[in-house]
PDB file of N, H, CA, C and O in Angstrom:
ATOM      1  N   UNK A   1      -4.771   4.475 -10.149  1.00  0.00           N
ATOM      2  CA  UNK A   1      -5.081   3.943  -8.829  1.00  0.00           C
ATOM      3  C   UNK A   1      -4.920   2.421  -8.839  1.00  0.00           C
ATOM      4  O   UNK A   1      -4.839   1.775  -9.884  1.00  0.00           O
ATOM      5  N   UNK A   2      -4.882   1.922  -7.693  1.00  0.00           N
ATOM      6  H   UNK A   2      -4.948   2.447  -6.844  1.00  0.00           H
ATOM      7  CA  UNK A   2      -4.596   0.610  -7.550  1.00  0.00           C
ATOM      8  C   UNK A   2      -5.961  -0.470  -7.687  1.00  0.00           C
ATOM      9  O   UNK A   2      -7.058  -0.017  -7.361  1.00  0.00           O
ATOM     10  N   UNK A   3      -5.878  -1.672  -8.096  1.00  0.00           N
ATOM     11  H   UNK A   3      -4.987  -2.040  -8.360  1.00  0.00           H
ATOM     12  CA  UNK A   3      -7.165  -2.129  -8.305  1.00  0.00           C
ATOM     13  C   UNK A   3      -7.859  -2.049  -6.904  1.00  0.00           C
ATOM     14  O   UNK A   3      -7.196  -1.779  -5.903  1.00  0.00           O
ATOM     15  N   UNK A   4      -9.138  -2.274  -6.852  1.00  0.00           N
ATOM     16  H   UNK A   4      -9.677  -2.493  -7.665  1.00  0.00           H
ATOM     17  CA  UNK A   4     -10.306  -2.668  -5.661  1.00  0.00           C
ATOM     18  C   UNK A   4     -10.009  -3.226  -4.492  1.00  0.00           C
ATOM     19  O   UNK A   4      -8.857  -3.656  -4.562  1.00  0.00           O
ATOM     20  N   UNK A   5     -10.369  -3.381  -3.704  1.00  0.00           N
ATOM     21  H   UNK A   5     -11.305  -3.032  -3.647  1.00  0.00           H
ATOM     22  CA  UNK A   5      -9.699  -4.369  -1.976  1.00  0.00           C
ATOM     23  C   UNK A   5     -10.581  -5.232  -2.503  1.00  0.00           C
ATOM     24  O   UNK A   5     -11.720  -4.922  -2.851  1.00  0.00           O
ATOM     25  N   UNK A   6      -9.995  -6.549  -2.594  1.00  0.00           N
ATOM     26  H   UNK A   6      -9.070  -6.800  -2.311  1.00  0.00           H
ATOM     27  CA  UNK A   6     -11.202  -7.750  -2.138  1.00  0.00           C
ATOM     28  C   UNK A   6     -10.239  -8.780  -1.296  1.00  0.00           C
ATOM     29  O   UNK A   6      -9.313  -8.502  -0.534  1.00  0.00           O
ATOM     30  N   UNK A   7     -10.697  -9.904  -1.637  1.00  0.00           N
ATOM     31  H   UNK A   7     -11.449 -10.129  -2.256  1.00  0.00           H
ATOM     32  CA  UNK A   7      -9.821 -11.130  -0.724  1.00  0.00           C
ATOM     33  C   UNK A   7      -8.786 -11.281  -0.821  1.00  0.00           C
ATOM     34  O   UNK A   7      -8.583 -11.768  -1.934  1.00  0.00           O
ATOM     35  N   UNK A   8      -7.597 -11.110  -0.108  1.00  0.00           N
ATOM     36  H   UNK A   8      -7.762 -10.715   0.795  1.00  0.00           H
ATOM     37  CA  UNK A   8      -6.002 -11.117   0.037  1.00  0.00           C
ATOM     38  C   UNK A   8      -5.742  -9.728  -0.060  1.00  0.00           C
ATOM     39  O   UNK A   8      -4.525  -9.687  -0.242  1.00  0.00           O
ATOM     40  N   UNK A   9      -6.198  -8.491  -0.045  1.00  0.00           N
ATOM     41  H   UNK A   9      -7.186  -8.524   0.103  1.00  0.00           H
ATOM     42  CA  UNK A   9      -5.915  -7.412   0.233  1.00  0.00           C
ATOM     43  C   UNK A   9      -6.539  -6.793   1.989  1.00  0.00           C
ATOM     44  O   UNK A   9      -7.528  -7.087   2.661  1.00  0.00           O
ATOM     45  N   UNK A  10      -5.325  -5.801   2.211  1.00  0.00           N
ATOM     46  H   UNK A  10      -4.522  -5.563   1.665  1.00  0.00           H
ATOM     47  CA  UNK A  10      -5.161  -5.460   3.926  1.00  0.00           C
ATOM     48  C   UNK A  10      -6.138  -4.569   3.331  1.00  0.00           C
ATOM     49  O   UNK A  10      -6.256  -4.045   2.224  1.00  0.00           O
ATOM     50  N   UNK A  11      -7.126  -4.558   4.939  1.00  0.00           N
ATOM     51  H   UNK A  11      -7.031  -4.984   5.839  1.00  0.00           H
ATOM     52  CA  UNK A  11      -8.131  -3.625   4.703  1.00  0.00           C
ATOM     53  C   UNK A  11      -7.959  -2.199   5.027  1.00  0.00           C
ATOM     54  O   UNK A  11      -8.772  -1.370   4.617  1.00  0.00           O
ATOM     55  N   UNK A  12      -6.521  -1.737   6.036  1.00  0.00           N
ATOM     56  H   UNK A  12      -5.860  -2.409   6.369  1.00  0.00           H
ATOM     57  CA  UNK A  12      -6.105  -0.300   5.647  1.00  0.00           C
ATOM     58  C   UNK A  12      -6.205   0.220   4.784  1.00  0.00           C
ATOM     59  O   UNK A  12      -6.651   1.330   5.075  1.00  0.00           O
ATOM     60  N   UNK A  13      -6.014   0.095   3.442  1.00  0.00           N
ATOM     61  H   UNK A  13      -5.653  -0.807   3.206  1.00  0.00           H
ATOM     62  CA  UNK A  13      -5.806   0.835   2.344  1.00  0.00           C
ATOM     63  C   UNK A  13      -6.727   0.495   1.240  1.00  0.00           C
ATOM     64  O   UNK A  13      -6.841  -0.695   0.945  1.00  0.00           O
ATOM     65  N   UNK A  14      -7.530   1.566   0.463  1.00  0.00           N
ATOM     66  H   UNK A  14      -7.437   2.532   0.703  1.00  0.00           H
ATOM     67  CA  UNK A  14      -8.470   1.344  -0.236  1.00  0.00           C
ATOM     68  C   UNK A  14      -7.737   1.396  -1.566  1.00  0.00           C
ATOM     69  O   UNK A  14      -7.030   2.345  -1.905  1.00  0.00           O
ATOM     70  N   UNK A  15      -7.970   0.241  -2.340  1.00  0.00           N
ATOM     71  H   UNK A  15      -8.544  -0.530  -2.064  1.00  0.00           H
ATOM     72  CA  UNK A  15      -7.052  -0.086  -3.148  1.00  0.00           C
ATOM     73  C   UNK A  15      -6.441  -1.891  -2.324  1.00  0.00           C
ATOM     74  O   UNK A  15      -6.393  -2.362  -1.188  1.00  0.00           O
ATOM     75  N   UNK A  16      -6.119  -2.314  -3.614  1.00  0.00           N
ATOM     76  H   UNK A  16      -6.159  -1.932  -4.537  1.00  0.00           H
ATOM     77  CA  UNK A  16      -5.633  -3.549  -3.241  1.00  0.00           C
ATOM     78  C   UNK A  16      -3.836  -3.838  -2.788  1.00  0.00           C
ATOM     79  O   UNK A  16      -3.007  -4.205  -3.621  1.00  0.00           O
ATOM     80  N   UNK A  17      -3.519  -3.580  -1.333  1.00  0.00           N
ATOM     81  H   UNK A  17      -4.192  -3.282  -0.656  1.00  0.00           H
ATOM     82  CA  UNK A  17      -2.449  -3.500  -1.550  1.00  0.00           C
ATOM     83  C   UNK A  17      -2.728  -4.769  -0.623  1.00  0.00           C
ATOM     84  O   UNK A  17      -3.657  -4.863   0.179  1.00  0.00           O
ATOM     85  N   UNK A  18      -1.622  -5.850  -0.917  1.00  0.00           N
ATOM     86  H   UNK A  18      -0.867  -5.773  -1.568  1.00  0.00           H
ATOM     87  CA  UNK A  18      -1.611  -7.227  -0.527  1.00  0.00           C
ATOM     88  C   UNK A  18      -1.241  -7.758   0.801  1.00  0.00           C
ATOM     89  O   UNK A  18      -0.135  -7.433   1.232  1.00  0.00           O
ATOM     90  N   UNK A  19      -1.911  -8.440   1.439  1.00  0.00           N
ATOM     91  H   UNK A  19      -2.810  -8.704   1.089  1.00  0.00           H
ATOM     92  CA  UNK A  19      -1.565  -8.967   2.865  1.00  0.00           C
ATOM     93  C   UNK A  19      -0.210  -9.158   2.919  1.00  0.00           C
ATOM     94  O   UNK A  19       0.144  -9.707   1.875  1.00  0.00           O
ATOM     95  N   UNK A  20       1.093  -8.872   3.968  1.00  0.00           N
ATOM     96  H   UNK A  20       0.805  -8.427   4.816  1.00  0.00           H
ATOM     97  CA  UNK A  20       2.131  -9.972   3.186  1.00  0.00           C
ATOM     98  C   UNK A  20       2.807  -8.904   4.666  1.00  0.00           C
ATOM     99  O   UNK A  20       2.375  -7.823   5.066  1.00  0.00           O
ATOM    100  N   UNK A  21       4.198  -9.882   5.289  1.00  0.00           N
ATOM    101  H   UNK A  21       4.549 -10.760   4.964  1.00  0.00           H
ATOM    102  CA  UNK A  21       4.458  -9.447   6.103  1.00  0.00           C
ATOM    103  C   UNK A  21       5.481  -7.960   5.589  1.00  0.00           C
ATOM    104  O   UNK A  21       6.323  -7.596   6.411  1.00  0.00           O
ATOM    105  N   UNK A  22       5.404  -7.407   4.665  1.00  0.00           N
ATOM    106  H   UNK A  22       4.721  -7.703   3.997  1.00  0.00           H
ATOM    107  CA  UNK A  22       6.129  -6.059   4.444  1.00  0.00           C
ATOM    108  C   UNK A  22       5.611  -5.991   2.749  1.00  0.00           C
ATOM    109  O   UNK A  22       5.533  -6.918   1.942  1.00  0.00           O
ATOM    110  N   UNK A  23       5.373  -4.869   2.611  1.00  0.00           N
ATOM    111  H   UNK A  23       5.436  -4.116   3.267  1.00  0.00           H
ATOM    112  CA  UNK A  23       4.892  -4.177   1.509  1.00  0.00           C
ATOM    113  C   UNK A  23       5.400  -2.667   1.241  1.00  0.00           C
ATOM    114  O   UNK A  23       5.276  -1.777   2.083  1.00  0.00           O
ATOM    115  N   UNK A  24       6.027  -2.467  -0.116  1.00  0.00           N
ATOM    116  H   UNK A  24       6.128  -3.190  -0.800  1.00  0.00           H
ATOM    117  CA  UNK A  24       7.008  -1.586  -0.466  1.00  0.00           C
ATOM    118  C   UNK A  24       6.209  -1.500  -1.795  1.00  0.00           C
ATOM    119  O   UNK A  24       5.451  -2.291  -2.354  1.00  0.00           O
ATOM    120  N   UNK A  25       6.768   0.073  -2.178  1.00  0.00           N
ATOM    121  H   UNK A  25       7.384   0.716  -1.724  1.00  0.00           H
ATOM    122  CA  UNK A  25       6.158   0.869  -3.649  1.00  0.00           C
ATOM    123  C   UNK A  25       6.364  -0.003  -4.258  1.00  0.00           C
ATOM    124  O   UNK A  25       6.317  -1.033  -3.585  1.00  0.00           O
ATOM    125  N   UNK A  26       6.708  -0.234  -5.806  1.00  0.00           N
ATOM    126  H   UNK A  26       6.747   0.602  -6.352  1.00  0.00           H
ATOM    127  CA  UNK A  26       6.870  -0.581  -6.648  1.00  0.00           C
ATOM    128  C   UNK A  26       7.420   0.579  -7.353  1.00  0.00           C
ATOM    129  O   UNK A  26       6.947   1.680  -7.636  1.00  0.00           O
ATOM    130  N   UNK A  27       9.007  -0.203  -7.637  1.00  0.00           N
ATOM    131  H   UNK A  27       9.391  -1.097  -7.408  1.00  0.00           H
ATOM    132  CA  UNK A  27       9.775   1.611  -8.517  1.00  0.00           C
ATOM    133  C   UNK A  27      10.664   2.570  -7.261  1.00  0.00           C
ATOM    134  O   UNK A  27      11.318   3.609  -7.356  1.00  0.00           O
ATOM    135  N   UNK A  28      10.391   1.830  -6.285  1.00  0.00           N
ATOM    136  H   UNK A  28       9.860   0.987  -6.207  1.00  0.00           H
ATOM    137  CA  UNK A  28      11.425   3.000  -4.993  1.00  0.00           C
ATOM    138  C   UNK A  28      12.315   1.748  -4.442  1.00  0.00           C
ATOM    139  O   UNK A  28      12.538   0.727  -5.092  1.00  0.00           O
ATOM    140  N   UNK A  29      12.797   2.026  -3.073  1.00  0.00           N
ATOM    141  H   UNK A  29      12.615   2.856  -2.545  1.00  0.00           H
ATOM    142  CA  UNK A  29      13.791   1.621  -2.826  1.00  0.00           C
ATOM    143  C   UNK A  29      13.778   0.259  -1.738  1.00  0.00           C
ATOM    144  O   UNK A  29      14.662  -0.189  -1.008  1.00  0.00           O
ATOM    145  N   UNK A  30      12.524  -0.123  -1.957  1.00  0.00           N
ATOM    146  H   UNK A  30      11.805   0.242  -2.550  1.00  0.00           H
ATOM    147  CA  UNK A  30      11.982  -1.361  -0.839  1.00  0.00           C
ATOM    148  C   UNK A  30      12.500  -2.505  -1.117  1.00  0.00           C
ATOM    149  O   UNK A  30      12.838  -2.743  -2.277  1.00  0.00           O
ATOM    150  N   UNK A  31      12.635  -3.272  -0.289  1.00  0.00           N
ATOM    151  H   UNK A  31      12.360  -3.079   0.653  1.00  0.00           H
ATOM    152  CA  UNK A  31      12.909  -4.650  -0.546  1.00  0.00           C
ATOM    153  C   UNK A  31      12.136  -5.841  -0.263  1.00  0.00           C
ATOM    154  O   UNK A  31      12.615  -6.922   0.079  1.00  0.00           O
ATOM    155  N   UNK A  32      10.827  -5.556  -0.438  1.00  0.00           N
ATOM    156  H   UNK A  32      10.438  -4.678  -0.716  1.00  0.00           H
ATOM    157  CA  UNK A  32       9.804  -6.100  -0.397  1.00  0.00           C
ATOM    158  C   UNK A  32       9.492  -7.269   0.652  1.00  0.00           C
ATOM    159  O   UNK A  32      10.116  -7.024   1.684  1.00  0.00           O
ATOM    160  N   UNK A  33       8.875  -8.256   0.742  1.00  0.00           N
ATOM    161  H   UNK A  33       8.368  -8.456  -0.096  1.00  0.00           H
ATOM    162  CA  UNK A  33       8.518  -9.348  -0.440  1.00  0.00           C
ATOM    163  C   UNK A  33       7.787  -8.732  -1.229  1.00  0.00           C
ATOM    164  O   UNK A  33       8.049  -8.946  -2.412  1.00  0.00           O
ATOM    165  N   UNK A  34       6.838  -7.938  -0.994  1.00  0.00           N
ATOM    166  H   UNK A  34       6.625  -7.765  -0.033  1.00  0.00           H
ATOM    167  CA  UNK A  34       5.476  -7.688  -1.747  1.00  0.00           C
ATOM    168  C   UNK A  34       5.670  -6.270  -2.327  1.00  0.00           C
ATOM    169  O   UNK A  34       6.237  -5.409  -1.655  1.00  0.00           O
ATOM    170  N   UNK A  35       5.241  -6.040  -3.469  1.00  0.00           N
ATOM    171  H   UNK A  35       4.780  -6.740  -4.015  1.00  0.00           H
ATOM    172  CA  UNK A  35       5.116  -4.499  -3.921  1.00  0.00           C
ATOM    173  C   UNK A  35       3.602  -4.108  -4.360  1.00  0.00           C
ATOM    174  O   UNK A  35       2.629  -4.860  -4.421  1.00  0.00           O
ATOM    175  N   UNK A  36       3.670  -2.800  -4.632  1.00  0.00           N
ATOM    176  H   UNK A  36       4.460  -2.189  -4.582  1.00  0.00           H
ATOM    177  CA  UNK A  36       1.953  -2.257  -4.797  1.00  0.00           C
ATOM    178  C   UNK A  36       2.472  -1.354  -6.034  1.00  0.00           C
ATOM    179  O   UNK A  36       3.635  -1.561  -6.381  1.00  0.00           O
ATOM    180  N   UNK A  37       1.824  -0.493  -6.651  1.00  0.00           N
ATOM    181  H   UNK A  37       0.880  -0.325  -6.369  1.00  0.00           H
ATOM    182  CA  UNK A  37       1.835   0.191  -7.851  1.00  0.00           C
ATOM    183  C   UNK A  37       0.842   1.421  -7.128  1.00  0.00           C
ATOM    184  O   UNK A  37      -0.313   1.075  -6.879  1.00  0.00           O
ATOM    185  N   UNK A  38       1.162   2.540  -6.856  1.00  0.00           N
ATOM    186  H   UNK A  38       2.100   2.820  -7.059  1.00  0.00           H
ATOM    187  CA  UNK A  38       0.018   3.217  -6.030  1.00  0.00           C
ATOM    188  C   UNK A  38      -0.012   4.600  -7.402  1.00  0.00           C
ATOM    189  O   UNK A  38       0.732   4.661  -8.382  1.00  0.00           O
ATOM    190  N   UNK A  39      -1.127   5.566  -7.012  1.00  0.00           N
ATOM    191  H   UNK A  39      -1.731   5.516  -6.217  1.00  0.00           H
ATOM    192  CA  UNK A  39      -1.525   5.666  -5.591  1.00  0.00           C
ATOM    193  C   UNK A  39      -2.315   4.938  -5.051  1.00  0.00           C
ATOM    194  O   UNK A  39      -3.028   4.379  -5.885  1.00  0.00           O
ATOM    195  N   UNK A  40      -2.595   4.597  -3.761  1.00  0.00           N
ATOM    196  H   UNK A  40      -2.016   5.051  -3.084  1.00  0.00           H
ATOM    197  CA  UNK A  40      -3.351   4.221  -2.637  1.00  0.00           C
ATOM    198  C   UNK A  40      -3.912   5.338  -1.377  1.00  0.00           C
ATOM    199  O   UNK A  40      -3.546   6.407  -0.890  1.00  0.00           O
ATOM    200  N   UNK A  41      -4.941   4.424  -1.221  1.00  0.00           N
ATOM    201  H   UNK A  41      -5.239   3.555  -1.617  1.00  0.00           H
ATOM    202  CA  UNK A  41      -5.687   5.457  -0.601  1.00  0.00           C
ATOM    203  C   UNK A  41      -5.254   4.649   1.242  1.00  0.00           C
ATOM    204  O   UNK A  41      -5.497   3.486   1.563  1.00  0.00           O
ATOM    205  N   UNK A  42      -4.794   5.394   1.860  1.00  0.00           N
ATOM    206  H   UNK A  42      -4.597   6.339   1.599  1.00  0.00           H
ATOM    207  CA  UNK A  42      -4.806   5.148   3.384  1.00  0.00           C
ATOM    208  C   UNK A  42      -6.276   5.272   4.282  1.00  0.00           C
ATOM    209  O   UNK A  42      -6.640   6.392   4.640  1.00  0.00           O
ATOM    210  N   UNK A  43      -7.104   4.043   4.626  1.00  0.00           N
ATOM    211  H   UNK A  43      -6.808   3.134   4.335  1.00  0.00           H
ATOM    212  CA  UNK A  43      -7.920   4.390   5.390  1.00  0.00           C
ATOM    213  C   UNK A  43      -8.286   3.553   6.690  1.00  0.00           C
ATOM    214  O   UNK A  43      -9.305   3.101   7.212  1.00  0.00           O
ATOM    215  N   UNK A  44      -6.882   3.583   6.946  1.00  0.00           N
ATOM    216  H   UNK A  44      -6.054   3.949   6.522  1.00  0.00           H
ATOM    217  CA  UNK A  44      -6.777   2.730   8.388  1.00  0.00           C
ATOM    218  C   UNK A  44      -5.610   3.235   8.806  1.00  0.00           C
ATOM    219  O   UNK A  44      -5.108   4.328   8.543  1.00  0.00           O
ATOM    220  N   UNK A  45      -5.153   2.222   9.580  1.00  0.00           N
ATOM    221  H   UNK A  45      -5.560   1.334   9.793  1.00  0.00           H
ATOM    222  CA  UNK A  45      -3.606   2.504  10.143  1.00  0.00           C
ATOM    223  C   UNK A  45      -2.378   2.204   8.634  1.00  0.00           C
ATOM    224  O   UNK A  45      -2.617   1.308   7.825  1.00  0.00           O
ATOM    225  N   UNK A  46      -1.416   2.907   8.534  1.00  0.00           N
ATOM    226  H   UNK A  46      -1.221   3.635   9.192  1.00  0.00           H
ATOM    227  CA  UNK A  46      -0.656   2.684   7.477  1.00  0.00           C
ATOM    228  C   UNK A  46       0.698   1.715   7.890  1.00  0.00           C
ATOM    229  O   UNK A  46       1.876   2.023   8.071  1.00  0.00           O
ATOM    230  N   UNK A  47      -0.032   0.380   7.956  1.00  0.00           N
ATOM    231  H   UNK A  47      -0.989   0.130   7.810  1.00  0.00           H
ATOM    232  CA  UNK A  47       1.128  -0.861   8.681  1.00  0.00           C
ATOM    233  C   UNK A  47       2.201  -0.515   8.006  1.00  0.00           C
ATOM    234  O   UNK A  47       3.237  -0.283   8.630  1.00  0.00           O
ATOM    235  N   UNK A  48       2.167  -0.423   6.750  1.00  0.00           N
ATOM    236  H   UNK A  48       1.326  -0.611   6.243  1.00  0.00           H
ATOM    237  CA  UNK A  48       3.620  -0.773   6.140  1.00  0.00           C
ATOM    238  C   UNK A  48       4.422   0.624   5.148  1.00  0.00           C
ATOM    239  O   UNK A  48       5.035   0.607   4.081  1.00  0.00           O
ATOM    240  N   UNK A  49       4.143   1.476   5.874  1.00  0.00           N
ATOM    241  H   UNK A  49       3.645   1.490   6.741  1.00  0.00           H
ATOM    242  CA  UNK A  49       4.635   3.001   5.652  1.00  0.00           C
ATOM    243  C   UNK A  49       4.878   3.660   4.546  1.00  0.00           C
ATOM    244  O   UNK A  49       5.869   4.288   4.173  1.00  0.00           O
ATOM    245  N   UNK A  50       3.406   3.350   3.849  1.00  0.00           N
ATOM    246  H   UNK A  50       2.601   2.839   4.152  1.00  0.00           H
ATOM    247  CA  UNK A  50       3.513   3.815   2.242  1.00  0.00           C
ATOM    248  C   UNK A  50       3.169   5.414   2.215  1.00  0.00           C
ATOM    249  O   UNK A  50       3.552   6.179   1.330  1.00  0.00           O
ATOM    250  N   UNK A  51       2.405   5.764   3.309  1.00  0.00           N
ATOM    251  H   UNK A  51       2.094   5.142   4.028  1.00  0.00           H
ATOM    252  CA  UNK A  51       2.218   7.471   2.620  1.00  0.00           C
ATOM    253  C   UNK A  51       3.472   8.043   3.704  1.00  0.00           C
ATOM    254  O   UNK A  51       3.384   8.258   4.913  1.00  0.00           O
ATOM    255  N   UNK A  52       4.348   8.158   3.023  1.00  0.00           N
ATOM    256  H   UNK A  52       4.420   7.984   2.041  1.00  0.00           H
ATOM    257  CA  UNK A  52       5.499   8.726   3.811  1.00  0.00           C
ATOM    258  C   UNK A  52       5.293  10.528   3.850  1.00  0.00           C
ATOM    259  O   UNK A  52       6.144  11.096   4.534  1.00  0.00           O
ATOM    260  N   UNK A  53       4.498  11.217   3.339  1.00  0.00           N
ATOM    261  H   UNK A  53       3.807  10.755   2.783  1.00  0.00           H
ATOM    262  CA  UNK A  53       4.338  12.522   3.604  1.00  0.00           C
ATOM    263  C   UNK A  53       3.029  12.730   4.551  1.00  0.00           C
ATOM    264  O   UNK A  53       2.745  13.795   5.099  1.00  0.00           O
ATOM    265  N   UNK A  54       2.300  11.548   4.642  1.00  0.00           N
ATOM    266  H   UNK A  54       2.530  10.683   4.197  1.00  0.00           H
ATOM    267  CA  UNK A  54       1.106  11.670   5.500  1.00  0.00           C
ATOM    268  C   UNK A  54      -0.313  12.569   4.895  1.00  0.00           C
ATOM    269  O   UNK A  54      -1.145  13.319   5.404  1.00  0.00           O
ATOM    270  N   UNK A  55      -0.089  12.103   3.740  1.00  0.00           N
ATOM    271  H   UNK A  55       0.587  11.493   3.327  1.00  0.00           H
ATOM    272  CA  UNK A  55      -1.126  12.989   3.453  1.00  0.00           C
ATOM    273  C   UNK A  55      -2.570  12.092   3.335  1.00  0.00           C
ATOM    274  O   UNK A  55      -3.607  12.580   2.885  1.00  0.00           O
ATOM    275  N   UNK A  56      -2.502  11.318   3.604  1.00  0.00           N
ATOM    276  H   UNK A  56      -1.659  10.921   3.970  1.00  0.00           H
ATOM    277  CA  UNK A  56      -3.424   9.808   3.424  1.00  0.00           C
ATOM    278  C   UNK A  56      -3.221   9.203   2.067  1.00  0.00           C
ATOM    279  O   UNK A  56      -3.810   8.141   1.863  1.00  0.00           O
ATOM    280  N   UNK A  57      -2.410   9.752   1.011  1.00  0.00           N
ATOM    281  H   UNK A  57      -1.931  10.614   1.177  1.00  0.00           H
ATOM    282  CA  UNK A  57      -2.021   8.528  -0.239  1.00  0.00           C
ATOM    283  C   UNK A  57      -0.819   7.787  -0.133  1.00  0.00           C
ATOM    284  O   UNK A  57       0.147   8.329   0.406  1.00  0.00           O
ATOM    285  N   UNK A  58      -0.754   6.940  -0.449  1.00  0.00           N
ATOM    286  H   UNK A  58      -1.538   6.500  -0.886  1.00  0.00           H
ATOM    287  CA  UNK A  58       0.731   6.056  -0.498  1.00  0.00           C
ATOM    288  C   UNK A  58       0.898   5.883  -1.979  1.00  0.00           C
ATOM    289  O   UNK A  58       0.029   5.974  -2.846  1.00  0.00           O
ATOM    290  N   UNK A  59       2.510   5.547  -2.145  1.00  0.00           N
ATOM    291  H   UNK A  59       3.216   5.473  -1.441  1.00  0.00           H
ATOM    292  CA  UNK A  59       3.230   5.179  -3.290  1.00  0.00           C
ATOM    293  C   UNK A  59       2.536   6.125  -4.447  1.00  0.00           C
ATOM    294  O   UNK A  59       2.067   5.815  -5.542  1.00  0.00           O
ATOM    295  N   UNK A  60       2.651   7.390  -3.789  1.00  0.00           N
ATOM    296  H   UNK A  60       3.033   7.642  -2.900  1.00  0.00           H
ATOM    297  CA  UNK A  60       2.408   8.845  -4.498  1.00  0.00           C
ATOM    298  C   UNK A  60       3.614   8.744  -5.955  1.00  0.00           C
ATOM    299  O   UNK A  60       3.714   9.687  -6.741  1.00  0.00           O
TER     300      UNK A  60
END
């Protein structure tokens, strides 16, 4: 799992995935700026379209 949310992490996703105007897996086909290492947990709106099967995890 991804580390903790604290300061500079979007509060959608539990797990620290980073404020940043686009955020992509880490290891797939994004072109970032920013990458995450998941899984992640979805518990908001999913701004930057990491659980692509919708199951509420991203970068499965």
């Amino acid at each position: 799992m991804a580390p903790a949310a604290g300061a500079g992490c979007d509060p959608n996703y539990s797990g620290c995935v980073p404020i940043a105007s686009d955020v992509d897996c880490a290891g797939g086909s994004g072109n970032g700026p920013a990458y995450v290492r998941g899984p992640v947990q979805v518990i908001g709106n999913d701004i930057y379209g990491l659980d692509r099967d919708g199951d509420g995890l991203g970068c499965e």
